[in-house]
NUDOVEX-125672 format. One record per residue (C-alpha): x negated, y negated, z negated; residue in three letters. Coordinates in steps of 0.2 Angstrom, whole numbers, plus 2048, in hexadecimal, padded with zeros to 3 digits. Each point is the difference from the previous one (the first is absolute). Layout:
N
XYZALA
...
END
This chain:
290
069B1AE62UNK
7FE805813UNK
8127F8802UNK
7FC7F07FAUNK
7EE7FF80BUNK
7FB7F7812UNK
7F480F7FEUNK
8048117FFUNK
7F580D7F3UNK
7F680E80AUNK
7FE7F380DUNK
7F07F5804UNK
8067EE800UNK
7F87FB810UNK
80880F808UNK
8107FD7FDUNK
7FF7EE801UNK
7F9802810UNK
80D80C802UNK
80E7F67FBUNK
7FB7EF80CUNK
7FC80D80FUNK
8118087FEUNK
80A7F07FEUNK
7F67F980FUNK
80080E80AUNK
8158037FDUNK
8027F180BUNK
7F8807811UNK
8078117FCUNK
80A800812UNK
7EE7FC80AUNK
7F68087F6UNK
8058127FAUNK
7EE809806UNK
7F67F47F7UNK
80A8007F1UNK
8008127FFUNK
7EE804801UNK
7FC7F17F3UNK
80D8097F2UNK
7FE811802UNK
7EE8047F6UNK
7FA8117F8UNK
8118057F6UNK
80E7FD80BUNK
8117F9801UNK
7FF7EE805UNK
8047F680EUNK
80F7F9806UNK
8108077F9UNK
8127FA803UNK
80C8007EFUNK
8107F87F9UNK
7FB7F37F3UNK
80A7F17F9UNK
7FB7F380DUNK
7F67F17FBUNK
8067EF804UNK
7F57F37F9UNK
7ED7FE7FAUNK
7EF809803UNK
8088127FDUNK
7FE809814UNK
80D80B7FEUNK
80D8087F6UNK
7FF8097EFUNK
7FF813805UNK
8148097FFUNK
8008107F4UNK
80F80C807UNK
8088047F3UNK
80E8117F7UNK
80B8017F4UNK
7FF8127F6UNK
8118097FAUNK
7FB7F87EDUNK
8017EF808UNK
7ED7FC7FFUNK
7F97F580DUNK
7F080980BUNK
7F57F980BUNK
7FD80C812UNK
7EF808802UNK
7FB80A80FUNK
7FC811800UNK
7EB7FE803UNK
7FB805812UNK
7ED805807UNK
7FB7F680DUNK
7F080180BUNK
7F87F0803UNK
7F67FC811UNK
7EF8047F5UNK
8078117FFUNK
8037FF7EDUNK
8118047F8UNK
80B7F27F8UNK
80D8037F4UNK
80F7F6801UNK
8127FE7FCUNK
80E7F980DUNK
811806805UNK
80E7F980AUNK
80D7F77F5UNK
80E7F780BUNK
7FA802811UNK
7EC7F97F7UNK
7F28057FEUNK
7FC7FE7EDUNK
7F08037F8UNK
7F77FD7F1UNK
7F37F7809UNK
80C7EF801UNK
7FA8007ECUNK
7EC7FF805UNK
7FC7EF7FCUNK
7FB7F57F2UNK
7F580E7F9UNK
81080A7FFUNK
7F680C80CUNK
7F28057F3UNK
80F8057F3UNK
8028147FBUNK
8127FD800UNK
8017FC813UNK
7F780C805UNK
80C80C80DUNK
7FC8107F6UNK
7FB7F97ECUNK
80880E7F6UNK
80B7F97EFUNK
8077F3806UNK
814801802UNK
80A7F280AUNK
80A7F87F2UNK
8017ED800UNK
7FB7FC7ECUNK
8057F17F7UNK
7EE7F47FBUNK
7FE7F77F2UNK
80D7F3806UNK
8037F280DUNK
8127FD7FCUNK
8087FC7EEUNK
80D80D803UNK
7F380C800UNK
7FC8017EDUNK
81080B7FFUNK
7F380D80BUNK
7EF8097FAUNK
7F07FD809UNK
7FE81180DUNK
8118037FCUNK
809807811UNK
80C7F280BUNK
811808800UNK
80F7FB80CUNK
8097FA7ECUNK
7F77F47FEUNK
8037F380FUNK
812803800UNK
8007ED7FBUNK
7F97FC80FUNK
80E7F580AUNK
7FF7F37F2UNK
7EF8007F9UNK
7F87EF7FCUNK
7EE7F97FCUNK
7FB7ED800UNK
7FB801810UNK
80B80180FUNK
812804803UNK
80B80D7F6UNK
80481080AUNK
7F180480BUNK
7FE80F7F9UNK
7F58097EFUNK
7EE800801UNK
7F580C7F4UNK
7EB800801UNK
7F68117FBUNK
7F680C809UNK
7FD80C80CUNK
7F7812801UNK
7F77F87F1UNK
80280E7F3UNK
7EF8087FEUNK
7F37F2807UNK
7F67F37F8UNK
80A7F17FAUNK
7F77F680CUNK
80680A80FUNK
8137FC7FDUNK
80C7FE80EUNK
80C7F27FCUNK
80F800809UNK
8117F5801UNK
81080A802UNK
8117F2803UNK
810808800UNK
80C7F4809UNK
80E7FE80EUNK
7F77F480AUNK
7FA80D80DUNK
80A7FC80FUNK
7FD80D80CUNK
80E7F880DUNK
7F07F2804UNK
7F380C804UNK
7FA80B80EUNK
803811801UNK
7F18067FBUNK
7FF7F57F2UNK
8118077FAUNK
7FC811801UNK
7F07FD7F6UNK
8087F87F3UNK
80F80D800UNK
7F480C7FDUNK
7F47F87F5UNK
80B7F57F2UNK
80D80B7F9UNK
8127FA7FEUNK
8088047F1UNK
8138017FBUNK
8037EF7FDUNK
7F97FB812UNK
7EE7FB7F9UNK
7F0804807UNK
7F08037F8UNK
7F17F6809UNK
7EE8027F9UNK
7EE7F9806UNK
7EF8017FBUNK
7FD7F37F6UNK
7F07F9806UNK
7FE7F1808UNK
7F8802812UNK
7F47F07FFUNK
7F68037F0UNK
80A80D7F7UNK
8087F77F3UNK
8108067F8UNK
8107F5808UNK
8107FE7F7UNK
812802804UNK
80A7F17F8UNK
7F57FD7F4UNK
7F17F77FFUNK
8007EC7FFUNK
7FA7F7811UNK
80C80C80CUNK
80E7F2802UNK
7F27F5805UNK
7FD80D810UNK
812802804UNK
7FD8117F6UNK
80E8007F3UNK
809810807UNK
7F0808809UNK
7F18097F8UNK
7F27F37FEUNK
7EC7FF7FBUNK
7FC7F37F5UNK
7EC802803UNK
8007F8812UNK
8137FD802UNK
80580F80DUNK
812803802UNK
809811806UNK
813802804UNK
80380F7F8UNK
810801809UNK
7FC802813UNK
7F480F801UNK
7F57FE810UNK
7F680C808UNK
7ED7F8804UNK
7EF808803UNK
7F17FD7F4UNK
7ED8077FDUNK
8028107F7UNK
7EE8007F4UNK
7FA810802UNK
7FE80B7EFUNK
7EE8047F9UNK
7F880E806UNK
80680F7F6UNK
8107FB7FCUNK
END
């Protein structure tokens, strides 16, 4: 399974690896080094180079940034979605024209091109225009115990987090909110190009301690619902090697001062899922074609 790879399908190894040790060395030097940054990640295809986004930020281990942010809706039937920008056509300094999706969402700049990474980039379900594929969040086969009462692909519903101020697992501390696992835009693609994602309802959003851009992002972007919850979700793919971290649970997270924060067990990278942080990264550009 893609999802559970270092390397991503559709992708030569050493490309991406290459790829993957460029971007995170190259994500250091991004203030003095924009020119040459951009002219090394924008080959035939289009799309990357450096891109702000939201993500959960990263506080410990090899990780060099955040787990990409997912905006997110809530329909009138009370299922949860995840935004997706209307495609655009962009013409590229070559002259070629370069499909892509972004729209302004609280004041940012969103656009699917924060998700081009990890192999993510070579997936049909992320490209800007792929037909079939709607934005529901669907349940997986099941990170949590709770979610045996659920079906795999089944739709999230606002319902079933209304628990969520007093949720428990053997990891951490009681009320940080309710987390789920399942997928994204992965209806109609090869099992080996799911998107995982991790979506936490929870009160522990506290828009009094950021800026104002960062509140107006989140306002927009995590919806409340009527008991004063927010919905939060993320890409879940870890930004190292692409592991799958965990929220409160899996074992060695107390060990990392993870117990309440979404954690990696393959190389021990920790992300405050909490404090949203708005950082830069190197966009992979998407394979010619796509």
């Amino acid at each position: 399974m893609a999802n559970d790879d270092k390397y991503p399908v559709e992708s030569d190894r050493r490309r991406f690896v290459k790829g993957v040790v460029g971007g995170s060395v190259l994500s250091g030097v991004l203030a003095t080094g924009a020119v040459t940054v951009s002219s090394a990640t924008n080959p035939t295809g289009g799309g990357g180079g450096i891109m702000n986004y939201f993500g959960a930020n990263r506080t410990l281990g090899p990780a060099p940034r955040g787990l990409p942010q997912i905006p997110m809706e809530i329909n009138d039937d009370g299922e949860l979605l995840g935004v997706w920008p209307e495609p655009e056509s962009e013409t590229l300094a070559d002259g070629s024209e370069y499909v892509r999706s972004a729209s302004e969402i609280g004041g940012v700049e969103y656009t699917t091109e924060w998700y081009q990474y990890c192999g993510l980039q070579t997936f049909d379900g992320v490209v800007p225009d792929a037909d079939g594929e709607d934005a529901l969040f669907r349940y997986d086969a099941g990170g949590y115990d709770w979610m045996d009462d659920v079906s795999q692909g089944e739709a999230m519903l606002t319902e079933h987090f209304e628990d969520y101020d007093e949720f428990d697992t053997a990891i951490g501390d009681p009320g940080q909110g309710k987390p789920a696992t399942g997928t994204w835009r992965s209806q109609n693609v090869p099992p080996e190009q799911t998107v995982p994602i991790l979506v936490i309802k929870t009160d522990q959003l506290d828009l009094d301690g950021m800026d104002e851009r960062t509140q107006n992002w989140i306002e927009a972007s995590c919806p409340e619902d009527d008991d004063g919850g927010r919905y939060i979700a993320y890409v879940n793919k870890c930004t190292h090697f692409c592991c799958v971290p965990g929220y409160r649970n899996l074992g060695g997270a107390p060990d990392f001062g993870a117990d309440n924060k979404i954690y990696c067990n393959c190389h021990n990278s920790v992300y405050e899922p909490f404090n949203p942080t708005e950082d830069q990264f190197v966009s992979l550009p998407r394979p010619e074609g796509n």
